[in-house]
N, C-alpha and C positions, 0 to 999 in steps of 0.2 A: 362458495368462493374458493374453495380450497381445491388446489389443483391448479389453478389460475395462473399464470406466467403473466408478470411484470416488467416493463422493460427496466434496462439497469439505472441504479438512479445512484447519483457521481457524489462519492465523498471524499470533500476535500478537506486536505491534510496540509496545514504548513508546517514544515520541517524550521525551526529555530536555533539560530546558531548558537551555542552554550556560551559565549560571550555576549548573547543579546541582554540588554537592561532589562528585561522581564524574570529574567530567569526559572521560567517554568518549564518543568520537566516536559521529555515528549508525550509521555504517557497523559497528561492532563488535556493537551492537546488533542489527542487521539481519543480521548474519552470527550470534549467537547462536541469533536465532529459524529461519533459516534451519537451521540445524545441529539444533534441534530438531526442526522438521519432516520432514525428511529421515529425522533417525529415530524419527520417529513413522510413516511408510509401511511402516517395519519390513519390509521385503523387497518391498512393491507396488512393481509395475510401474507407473510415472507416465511419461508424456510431455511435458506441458506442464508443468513447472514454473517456466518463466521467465513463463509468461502468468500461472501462480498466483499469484508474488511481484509481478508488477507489479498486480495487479488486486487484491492484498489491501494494495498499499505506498499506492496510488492513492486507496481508497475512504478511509480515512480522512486522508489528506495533503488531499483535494479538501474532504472535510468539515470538519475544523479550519480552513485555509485560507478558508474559505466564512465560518464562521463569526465568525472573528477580523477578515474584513472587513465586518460586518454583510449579509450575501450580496448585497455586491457585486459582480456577474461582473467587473467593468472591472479592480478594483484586485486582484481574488483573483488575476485573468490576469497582471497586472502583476506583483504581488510573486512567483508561479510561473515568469514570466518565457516566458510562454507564450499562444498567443495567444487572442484572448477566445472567437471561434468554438470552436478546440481545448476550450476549457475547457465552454464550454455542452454539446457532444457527450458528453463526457466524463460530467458531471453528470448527462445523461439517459439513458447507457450504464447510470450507475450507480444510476439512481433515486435521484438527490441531488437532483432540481426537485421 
């Protein structure tokens, strides 16, 4: 089975507002949907799973982000804390222009 291409399988992330009554970090989050997916492959063979997590943590972080700036690249890059080239790259990685 090794070698085997998987279609992509969607992990979802809710982003919690730090004023929510729960107050759990995002990392605990991120580690539940994590722990779900993993056993959602249910015994497949996966290799990229660090590229999965960051390209499914990514598309919606850059889209929120985008949009709470009125998609301004300057200030999205800004408040990401990252720099504006990085961010345009990113955006059109991810079909977000």
């Amino acid at each position: 089975m090794h070698g085997t291409s998987f279609p992509p399988v969607t992990l979802t992330i809710r982003f919690i507002p730090l004023n929510a009554a729960t107050k759990s970090p995002l990392r605990e989050h991120v580690a539940q949907s994590v722990r779900r997916y993993l056993r959602d492959l249910n015994g497949s063979d996966a290799n990229d799973v660090y590229q999965t997590v960051l390209r499914e943590m990514e598309i919606p972080l850059f889209a929120e982000v985008m949009n709470h700036c009125d998609n301004n690249q300057s200030r999205a890059a800004d408040l990401l804390g990252i720099h504006r080239a990085t961010l345009r790259k990113k955006l059109k990685d991810y079909g977000l222009t």
